[in-house]
C-alpha positions as CSV (number, residue, x, y, z in Angstrom):
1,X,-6.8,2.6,-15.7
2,X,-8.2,-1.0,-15.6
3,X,-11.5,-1.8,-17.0
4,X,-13.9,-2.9,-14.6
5,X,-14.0,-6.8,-16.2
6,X,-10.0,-6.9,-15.6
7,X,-10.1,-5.7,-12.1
8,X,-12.7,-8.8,-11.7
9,X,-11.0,-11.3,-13.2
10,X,-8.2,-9.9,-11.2
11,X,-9.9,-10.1,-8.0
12,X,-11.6,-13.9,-8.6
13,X,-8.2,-14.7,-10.0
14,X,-6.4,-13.4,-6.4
15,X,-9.4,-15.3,-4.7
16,X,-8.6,-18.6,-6.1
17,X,-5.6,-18.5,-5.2
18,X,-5.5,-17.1,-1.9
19,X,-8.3,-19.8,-1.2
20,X,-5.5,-22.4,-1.0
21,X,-5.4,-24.2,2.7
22,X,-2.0,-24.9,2.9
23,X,-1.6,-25.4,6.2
24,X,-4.4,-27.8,5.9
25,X,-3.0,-29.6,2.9
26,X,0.3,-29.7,5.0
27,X,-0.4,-31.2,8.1
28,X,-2.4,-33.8,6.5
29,X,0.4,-35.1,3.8
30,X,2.2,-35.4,6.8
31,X,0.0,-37.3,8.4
32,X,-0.9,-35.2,11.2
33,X,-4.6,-35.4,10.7
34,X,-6.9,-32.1,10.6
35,X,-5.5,-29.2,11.7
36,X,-8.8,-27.6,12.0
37,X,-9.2,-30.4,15.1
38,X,-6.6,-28.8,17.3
39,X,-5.9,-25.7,18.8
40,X,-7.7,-22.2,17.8
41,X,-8.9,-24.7,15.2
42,X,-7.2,-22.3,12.3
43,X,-5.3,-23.3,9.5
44,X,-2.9,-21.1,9.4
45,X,0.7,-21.4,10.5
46,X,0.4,-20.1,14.3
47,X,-1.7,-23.3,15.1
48,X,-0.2,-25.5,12.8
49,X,2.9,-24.6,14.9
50,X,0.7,-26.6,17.8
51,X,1.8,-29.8,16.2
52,X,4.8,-29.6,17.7
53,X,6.4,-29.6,14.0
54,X,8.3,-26.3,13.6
55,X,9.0,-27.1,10.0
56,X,5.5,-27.2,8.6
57,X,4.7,-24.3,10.2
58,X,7.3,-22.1,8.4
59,X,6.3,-24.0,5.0
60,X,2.5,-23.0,6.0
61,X,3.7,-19.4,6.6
62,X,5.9,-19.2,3.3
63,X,3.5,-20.9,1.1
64,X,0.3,-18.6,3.1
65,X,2.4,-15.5,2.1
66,X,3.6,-16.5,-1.1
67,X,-0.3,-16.7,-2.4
68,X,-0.6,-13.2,-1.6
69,X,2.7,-12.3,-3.2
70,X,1.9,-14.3,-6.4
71,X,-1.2,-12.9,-7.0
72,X,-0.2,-9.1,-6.6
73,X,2.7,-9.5,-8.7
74,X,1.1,-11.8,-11.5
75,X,-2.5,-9.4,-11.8
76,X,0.5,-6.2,-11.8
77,X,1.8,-7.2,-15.3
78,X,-1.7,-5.9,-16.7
79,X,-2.4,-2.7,-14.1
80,X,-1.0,-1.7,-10.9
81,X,-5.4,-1.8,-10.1
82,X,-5.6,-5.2,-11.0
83,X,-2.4,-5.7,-8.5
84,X,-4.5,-4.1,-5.9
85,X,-7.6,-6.1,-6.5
86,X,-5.8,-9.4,-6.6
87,X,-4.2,-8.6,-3.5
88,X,-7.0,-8.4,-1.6
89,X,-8.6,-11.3,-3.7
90,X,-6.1,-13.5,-2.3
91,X,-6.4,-12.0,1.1
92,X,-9.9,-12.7,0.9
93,X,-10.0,-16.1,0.1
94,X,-7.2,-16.6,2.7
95,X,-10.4,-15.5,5.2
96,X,-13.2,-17.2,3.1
97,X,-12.1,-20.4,1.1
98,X,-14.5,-21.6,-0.8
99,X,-13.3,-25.5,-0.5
100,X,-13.8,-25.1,3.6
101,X,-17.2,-23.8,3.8
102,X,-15.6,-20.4,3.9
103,X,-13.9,-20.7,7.1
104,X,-10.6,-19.9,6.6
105,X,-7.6,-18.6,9.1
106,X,-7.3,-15.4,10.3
107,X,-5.0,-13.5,7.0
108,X,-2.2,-12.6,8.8
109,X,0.5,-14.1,6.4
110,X,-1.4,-13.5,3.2
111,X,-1.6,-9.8,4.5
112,X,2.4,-9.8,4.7
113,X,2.8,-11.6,0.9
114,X,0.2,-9.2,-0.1
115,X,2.4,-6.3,1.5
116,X,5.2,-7.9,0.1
117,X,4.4,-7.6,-3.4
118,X,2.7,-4.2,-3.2
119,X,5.1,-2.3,-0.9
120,X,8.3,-4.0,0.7
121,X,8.6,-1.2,2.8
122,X,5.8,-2.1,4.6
123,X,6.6,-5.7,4.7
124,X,9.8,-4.5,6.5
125,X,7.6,-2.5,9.1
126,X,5.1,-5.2,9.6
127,X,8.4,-7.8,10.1
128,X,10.1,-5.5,12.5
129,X,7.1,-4.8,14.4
130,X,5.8,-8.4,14.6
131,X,9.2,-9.6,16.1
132,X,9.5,-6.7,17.9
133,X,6.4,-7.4,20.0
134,X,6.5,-11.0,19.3
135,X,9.6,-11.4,21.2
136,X,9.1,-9.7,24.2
137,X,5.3,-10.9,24.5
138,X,5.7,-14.7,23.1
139,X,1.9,-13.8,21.6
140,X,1.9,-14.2,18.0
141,X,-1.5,-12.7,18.3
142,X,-0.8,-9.1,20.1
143,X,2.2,-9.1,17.5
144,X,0.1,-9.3,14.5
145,X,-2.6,-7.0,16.1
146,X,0.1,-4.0,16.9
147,X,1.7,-4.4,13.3
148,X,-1.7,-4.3,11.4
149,X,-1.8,-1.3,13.2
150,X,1.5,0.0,12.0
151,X,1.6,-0.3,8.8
152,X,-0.9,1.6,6.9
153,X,0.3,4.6,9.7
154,X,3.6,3.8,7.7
155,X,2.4,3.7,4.2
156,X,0.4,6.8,4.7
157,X,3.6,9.1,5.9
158,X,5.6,7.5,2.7
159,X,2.5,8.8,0.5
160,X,1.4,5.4,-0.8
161,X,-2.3,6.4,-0.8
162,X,-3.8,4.0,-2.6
163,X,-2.4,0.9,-1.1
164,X,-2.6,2.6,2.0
165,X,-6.2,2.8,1.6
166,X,-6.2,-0.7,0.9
167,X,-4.6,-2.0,4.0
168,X,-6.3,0.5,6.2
169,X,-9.4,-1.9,5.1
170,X,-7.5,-5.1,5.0
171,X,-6.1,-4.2,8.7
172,X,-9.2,-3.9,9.8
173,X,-10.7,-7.3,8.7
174,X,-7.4,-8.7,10.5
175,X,-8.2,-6.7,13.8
176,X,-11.7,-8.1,13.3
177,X,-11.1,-11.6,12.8
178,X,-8.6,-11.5,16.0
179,X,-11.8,-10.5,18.4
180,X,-11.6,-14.4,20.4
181,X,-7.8,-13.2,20.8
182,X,-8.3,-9.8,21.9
183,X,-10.9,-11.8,24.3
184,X,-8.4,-14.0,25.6
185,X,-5.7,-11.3,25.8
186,X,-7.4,-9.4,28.1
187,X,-8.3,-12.3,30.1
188,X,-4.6,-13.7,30.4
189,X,-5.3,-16.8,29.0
190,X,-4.2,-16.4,25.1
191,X,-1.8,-19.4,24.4
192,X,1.9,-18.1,23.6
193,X,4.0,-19.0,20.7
194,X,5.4,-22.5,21.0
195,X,2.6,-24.0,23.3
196,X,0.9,-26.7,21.5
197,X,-3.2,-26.8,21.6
């Protein structure tokens, strides 16, 4: 079991990291400007995808991810609770970065790298259900709503209690955050993958 000092260090650790605005960073090296200015105003890689620049936006969603990832799999080589606490440190400062005033984006591919690194099976049912839904909708939104959804259903039935205790929480923080798209969802007018802001 880990001391209460290392889970944290773990968690400030996985914070610091997840804190990390890539897609901000991104869009501005390449001279795109703020990428808080356009759009849903998010930084994440949905909106930086309203640029127009396809490329950035996967680079945004690897590099959002691999935070996640990095931080559950570096904080595991002490405790498999430290793992768990930088997870969700990283998801955290995804949400809340301390260098933006604590407005952040909205977790989604932080979430997966923190998935990722704690339960690939789960990654692969968030990946199938997020292109699942994503493709036949075109809303990257409703896909990352019905997968949040899915997978700590999944990780329960494989018997993965504790981190499905942890994504039950974490899923619900992402439904939360999503409330202006569930708004706009329901009134027809959320923007679909590809349209630029």
């Amino acid at each position: 079991m880990a001391g209460f000092f290392t889970l944290l260090l773990a968690l400030i650790f996985g914070y610091l990291l997840g804190s990390i605005p890539f897609g901000l960073l991104i869009t501005r090296a390449a001279g795109l400007g703020d990428v808080r200015n356009i759009g849903s105003g998010n930084i994440g890689a949905t909106n930086v995808l309203r640029t127009g620049n396809k490329g950035l936006a996967a680079l945004t969603l690897l590099l959002d991810a691999l935070k996640g990832t990095a931080a559950v799999l570096i904080a595991g080589f002490f405790t498999p609770e430290a793992a768990l606490a930088a997870g969700f440190g990283a998801f955290f400062g995804h949400l809340f970065p301390v260098w933006l005033g604590f407005k952040g984006g909205k977790g989604v591919a932080t979430y997966l790298g923190v998935l990722t690194g704690l339960a690939w099976q789960g990654a692969l049912v968030f990946a199938i259900v997020w292109l699942g839904v994503a493709f036949t909708t075109r809303y990257s939104s409703l896909a990352a709503l019905v997968a949040a959804v899915a997978v700590p259903v999944a990780l329960y039935l494989w018997g993965i209690s504790a981190i499905a205790a942890l994504f039950t929480v974490m899923s619900i923080i992402v439904i939360a955050k999503h409330r202006s798209n569930i708004s706009r969802l329901l009134a027809g007018t959320e923007s679909r993958i590809g349209a630029k802001g």
